[in-house]
TIVO-2410 file (N, C-alpha, C; in nm, 3 decimals):
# residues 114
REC num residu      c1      c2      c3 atome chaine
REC   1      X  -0.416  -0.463  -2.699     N      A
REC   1      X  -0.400  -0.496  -2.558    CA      A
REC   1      X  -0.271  -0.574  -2.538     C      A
REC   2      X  -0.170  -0.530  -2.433     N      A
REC   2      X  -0.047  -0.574  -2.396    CA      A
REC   2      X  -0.060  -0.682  -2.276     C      A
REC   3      X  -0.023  -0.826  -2.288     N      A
REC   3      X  -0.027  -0.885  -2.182    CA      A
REC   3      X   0.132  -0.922  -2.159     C      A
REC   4      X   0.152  -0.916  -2.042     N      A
REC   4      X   0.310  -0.965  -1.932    CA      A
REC   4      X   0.254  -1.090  -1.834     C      A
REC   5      X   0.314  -1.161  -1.866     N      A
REC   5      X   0.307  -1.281  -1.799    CA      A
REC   5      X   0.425  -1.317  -1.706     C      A
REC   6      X   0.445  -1.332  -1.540     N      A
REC   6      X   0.544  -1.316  -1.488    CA      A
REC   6      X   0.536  -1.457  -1.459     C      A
REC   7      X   0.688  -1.531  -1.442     N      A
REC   7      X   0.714  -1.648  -1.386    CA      A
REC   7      X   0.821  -1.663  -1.324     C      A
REC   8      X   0.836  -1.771  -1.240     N      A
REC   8      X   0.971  -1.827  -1.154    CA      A
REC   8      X   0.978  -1.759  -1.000     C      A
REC   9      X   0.814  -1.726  -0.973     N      A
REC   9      X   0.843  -1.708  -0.823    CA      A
REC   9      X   0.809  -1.847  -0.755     C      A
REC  10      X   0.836  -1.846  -0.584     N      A
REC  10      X   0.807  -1.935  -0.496    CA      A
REC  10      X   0.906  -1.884  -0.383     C      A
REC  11      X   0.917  -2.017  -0.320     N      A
REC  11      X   0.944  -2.035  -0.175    CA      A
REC  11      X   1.087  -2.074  -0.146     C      A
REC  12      X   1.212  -1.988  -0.161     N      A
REC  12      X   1.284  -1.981  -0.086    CA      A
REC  12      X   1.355  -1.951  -0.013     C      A
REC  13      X   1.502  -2.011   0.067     N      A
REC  13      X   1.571  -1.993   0.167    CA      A
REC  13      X   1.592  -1.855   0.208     C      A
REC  14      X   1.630  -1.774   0.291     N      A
REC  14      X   1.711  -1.663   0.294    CA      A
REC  14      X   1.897  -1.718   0.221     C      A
REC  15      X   1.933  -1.613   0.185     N      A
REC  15      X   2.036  -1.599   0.103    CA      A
REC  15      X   2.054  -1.689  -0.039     C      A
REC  16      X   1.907  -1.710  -0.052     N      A
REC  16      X   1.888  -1.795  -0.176    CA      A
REC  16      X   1.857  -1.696  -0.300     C      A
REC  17      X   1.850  -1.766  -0.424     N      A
REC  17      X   1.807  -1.637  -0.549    CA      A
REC  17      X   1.706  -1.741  -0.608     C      A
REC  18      X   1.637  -1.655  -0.703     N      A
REC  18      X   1.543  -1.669  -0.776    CA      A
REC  18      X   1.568  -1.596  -0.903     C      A
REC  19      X   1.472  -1.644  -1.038     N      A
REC  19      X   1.481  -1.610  -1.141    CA      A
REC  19      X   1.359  -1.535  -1.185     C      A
REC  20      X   1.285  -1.412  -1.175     N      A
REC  20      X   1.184  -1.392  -1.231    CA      A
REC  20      X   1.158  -1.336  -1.395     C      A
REC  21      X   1.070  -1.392  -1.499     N      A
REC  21      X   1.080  -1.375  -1.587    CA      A
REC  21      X   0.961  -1.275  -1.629     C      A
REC  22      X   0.984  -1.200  -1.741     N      A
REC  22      X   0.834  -1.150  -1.752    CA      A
REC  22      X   0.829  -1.131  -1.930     C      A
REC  23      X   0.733  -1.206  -1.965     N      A
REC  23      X   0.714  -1.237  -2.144    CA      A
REC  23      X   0.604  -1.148  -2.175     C      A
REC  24      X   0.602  -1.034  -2.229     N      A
REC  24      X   0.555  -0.990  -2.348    CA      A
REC  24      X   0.479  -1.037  -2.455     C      A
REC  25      X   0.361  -0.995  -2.444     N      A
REC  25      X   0.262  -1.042  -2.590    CA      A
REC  25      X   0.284  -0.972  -2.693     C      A
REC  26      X   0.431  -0.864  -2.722     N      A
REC  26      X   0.435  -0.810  -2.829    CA      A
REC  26      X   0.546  -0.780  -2.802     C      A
REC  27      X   0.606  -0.696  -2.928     N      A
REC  27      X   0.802  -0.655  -2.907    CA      A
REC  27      X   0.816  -0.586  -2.769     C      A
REC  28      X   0.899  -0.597  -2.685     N      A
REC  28      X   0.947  -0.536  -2.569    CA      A
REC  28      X   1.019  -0.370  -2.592     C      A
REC  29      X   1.046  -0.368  -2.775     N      A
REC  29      X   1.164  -0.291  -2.796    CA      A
REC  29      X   1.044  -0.170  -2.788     C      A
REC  30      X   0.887  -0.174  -2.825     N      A
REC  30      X   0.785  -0.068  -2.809    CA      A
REC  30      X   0.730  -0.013  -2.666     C      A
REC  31      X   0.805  -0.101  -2.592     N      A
REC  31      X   0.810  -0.007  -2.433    CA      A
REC  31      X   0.894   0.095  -2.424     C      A
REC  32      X   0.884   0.205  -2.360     N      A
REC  32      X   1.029   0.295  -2.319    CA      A
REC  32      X   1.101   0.253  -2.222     C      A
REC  33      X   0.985   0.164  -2.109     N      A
REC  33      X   1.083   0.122  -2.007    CA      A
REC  33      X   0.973   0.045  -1.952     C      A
REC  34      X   1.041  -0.074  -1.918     N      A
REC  34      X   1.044  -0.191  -1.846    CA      A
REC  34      X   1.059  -0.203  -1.693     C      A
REC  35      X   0.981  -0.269  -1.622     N      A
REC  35      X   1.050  -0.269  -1.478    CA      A
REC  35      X   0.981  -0.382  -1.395     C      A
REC  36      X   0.982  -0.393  -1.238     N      A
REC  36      X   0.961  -0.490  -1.165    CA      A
REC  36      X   0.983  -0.377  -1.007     C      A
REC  37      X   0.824  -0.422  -0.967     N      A
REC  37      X   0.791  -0.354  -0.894    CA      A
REC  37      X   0.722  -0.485  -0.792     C      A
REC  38      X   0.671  -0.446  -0.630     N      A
REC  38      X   0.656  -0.534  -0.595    CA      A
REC  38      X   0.589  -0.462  -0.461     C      A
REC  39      X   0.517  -0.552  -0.373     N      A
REC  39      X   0.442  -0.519  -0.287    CA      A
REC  39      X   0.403  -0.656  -0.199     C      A
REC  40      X   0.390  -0.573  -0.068     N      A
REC  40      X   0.475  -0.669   0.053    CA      A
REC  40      X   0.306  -0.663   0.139     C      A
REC  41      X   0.243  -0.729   0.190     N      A
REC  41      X   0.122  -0.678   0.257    CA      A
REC  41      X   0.120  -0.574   0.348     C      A
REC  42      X   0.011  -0.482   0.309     N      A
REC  42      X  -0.020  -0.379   0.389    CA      A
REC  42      X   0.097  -0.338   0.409     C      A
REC  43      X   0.188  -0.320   0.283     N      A
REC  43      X   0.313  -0.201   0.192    CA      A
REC  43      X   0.261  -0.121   0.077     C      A
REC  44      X   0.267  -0.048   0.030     N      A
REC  44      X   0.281   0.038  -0.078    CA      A
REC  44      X   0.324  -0.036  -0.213     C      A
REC  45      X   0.287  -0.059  -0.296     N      A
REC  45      X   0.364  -0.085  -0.420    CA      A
REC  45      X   0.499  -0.035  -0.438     C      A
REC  46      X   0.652  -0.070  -0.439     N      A
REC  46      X   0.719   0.016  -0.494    CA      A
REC  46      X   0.796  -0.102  -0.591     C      A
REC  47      X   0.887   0.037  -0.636     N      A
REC  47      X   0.992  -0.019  -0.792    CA      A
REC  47      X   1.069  -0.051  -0.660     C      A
REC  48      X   1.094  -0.194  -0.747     N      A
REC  48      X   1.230  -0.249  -0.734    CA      A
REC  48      X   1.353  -0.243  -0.836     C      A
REC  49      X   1.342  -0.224  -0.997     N      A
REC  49      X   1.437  -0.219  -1.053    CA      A
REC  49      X   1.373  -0.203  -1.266     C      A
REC  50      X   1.448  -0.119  -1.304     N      A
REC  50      X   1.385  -0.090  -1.425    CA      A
REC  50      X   1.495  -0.101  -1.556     C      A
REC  51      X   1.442  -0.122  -1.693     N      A
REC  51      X   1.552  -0.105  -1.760    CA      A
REC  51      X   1.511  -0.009  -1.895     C      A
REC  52      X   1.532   0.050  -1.930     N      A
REC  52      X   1.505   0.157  -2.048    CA      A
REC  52      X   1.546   0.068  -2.171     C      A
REC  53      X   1.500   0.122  -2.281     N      A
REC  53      X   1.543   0.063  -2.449    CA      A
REC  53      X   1.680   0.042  -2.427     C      A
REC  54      X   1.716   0.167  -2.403     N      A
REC  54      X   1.904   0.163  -2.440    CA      A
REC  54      X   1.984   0.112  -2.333     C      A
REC  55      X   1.878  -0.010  -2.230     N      A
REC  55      X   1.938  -0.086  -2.145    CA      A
REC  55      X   2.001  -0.015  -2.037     C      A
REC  56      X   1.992   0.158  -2.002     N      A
REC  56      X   1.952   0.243  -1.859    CA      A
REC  56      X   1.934   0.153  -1.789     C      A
REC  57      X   1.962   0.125  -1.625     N      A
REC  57      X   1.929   0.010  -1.565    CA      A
REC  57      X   1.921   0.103  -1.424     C      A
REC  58      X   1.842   0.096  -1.340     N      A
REC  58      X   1.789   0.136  -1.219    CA      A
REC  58      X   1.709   0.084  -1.106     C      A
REC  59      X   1.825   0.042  -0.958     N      A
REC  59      X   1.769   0.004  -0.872    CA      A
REC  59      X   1.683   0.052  -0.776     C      A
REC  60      X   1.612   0.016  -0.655     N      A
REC  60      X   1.591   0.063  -0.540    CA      A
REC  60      X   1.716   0.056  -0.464     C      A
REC  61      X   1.699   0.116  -0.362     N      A
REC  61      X   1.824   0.137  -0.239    CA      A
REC  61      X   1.881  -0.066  -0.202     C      A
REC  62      X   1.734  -0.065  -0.159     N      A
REC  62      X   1.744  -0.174  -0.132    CA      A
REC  62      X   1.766  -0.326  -0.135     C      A
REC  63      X   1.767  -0.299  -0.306     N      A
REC  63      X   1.832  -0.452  -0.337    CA      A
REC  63      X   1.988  -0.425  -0.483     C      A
REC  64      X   1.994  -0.287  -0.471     N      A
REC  64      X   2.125  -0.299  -0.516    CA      A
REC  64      X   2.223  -0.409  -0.430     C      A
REC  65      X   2.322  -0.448  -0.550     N      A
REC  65      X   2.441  -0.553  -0.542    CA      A
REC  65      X   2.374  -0.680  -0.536     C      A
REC  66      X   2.255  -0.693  -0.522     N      A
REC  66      X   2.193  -0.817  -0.529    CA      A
REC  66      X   2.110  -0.873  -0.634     C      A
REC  67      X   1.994  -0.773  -0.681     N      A
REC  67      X   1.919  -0.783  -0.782    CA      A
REC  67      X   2.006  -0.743  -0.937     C      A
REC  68      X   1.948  -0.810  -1.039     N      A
REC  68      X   1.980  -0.771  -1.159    CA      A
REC  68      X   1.841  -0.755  -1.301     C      A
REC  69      X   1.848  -0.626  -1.321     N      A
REC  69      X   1.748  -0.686  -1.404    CA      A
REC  69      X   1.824  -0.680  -1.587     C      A
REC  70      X   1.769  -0.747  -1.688     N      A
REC  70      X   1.765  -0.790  -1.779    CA      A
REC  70      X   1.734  -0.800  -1.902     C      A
REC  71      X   1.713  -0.816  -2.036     N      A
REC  71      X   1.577  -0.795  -2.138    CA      A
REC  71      X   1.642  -0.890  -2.223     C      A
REC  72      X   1.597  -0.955  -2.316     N      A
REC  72      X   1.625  -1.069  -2.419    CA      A
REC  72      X   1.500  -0.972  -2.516     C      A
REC  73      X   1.499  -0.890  -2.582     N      A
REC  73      X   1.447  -0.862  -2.686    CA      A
REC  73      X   1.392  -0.927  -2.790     C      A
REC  74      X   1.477  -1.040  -2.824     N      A
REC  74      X   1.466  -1.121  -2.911    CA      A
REC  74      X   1.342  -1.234  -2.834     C      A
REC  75      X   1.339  -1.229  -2.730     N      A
REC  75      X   1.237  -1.333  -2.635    CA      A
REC  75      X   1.108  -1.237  -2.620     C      A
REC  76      X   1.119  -1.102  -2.602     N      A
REC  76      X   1.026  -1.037  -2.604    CA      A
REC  76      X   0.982  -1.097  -2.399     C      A
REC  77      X   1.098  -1.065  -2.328     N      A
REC  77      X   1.108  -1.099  -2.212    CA      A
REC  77      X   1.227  -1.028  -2.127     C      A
REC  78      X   1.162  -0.974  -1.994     N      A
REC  78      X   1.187  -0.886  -1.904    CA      A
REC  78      X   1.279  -1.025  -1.820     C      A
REC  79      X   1.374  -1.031  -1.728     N      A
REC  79      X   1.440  -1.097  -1.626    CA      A
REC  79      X   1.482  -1.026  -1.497     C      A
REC  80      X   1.424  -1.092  -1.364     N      A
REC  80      X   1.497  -1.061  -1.271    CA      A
REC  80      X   1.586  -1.090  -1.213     C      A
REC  81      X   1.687  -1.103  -1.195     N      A
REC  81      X   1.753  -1.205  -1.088    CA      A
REC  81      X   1.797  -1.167  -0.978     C      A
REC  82      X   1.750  -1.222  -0.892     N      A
REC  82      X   1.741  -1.204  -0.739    CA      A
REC  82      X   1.820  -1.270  -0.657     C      A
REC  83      X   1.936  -1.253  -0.592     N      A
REC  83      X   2.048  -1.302  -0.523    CA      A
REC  83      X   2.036  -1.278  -0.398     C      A
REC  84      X   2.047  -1.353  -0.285     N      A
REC  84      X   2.128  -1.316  -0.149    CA      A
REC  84      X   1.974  -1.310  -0.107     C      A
REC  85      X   1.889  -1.354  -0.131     N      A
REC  85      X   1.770  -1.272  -0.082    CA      A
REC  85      X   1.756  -1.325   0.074     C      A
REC  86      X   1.712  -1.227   0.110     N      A
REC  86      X   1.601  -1.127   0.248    CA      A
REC  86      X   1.465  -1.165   0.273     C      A
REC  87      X   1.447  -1.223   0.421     N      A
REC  87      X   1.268  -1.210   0.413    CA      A
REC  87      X   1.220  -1.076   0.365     C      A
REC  88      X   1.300  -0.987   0.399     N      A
REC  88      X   1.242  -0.888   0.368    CA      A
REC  88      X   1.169  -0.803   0.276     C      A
REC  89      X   1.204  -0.923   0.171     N      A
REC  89      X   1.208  -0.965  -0.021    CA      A
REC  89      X   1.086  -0.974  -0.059     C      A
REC  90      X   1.030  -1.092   0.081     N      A
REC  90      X   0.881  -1.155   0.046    CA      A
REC  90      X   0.765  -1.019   0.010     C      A
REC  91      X   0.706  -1.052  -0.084     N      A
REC  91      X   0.637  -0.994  -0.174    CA      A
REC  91      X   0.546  -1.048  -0.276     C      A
REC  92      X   0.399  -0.985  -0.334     N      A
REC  92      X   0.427  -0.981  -0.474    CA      A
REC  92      X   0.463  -0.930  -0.552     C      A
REC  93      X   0.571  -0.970  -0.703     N      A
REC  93      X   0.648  -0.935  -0.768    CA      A
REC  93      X   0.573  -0.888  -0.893     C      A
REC  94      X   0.571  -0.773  -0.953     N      A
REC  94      X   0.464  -0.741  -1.069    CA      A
REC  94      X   0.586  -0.660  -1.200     C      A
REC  95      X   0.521  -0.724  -1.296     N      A
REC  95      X   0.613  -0.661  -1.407    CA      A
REC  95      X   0.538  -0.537  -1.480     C      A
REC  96      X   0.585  -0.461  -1.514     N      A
REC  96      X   0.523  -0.334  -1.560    CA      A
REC  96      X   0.599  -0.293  -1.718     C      A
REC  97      X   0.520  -0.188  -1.769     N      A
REC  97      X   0.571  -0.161  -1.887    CA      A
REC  97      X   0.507   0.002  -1.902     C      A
REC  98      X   0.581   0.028  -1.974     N      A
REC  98      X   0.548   0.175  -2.005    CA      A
REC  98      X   0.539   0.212  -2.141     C      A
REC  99      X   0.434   0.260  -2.233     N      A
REC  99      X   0.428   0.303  -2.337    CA      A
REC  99      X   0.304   0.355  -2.378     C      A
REC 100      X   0.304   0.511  -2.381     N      A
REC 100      X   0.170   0.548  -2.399    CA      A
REC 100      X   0.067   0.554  -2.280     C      A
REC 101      X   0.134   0.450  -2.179     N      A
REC 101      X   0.074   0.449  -2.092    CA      A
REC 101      X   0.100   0.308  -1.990     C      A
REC 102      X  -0.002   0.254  -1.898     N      A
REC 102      X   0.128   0.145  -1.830    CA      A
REC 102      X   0.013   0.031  -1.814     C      A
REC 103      X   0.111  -0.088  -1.805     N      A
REC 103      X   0.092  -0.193  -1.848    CA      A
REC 103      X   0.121  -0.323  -1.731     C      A
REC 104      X   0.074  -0.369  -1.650     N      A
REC 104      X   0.090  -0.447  -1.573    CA      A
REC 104      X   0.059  -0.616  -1.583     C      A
REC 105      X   0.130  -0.713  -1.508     N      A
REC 105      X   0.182  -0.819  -1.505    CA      A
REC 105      X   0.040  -0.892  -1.415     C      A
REC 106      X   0.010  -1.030  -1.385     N      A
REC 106      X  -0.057  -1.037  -1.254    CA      A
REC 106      X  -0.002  -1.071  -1.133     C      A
REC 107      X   0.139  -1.075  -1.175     N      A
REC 107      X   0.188  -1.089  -0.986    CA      A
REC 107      X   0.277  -1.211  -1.022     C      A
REC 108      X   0.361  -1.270  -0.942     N      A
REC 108      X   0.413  -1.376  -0.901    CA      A
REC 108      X   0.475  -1.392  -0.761     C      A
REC 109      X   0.442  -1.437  -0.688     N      A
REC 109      X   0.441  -1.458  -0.536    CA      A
REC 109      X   0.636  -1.503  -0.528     C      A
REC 110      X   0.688  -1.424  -0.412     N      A
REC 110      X   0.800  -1.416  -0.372    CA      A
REC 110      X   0.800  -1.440  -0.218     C      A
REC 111      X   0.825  -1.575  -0.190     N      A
REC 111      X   0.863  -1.587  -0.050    CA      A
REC 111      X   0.962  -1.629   0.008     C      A
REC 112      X   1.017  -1.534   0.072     N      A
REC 112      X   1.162  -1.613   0.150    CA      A
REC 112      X   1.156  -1.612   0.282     C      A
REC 113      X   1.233  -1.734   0.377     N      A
REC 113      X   1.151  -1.789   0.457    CA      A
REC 113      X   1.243  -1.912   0.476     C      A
REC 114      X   1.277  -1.938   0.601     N      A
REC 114      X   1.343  -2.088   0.621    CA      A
REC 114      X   1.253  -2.191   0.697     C      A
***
C-alpha cells in the first residue's frame, strides 16, 4: 500500500504563492508519473500539472507560467509551486501517482482570498 501525504496548503493573498509538497511512502522513481490535480466545489476533479520519471513536465491551460511542478527523488517527494495565484486557484489540491494503477493523496486545502 502507497501512501502520499500532501502539505503546505492554506490561506492566501491573490498574487501570492504557495509551496505544495507531496511525500511518498516509498521510491517516487516506481511511479511512471506523478501529478497534482485539484477540485474546486461542485467542479470536476481536474489535472493541474504532472511530471513523468524522465522529468516530462505538463501543465493545464490554466496555470501555465505560474505553476511549477517538481520531484526530489532522493526525498521521495512530489513539489508544487504555485505563483501569482488566482481565487480562481481555491481548491482542494490532491497528489496522485500512477503505477499499476493510481494512487491518491488526502487533499490539502488551497485558498486564495483577500
Amino acid at each position: 500500500q502507497v501512501q502520499l501525504v500532501e502539505s503546505g496548503g492554506g490561506l492566501v493573498q491573490p498574487g501570492g504563492s504557495l509551496r505544495l509538497s507531496c511525500a511518498a511512502s516509498r521510491s517516487i522513481f516506481s511511479f511512471n508519473n506523478m501529478g497534482w490535480y485539484r477540485q474546486a466545489p461542485g467542479k470536476e476533479r481536474e489535472l493541474v500539472a504532472s511530471i513523468s520519471n524522465s522529468r516530462n513536465t505538463m501543465y493545464a491551460d490554466s496555470v501555465k507560467g505560474r505553476f511549477t511542478i517538481s520531484r526530489d527523488d532522493a526525498k521521495n517527494t512530489v513539489y508544487l509551486q504555485m505563483n501569482s495565484l488566482k481565487p480562481e486557484d481555491t481548491a482542494v489540491y490532491y497528489c496522485h501517482a500512477y503505477s499499476y494503477g493510481d494512487f491518491w493523496g488526502q487533499g490539502t486545502q488551497v485558498t486564495v482570498s483577500s
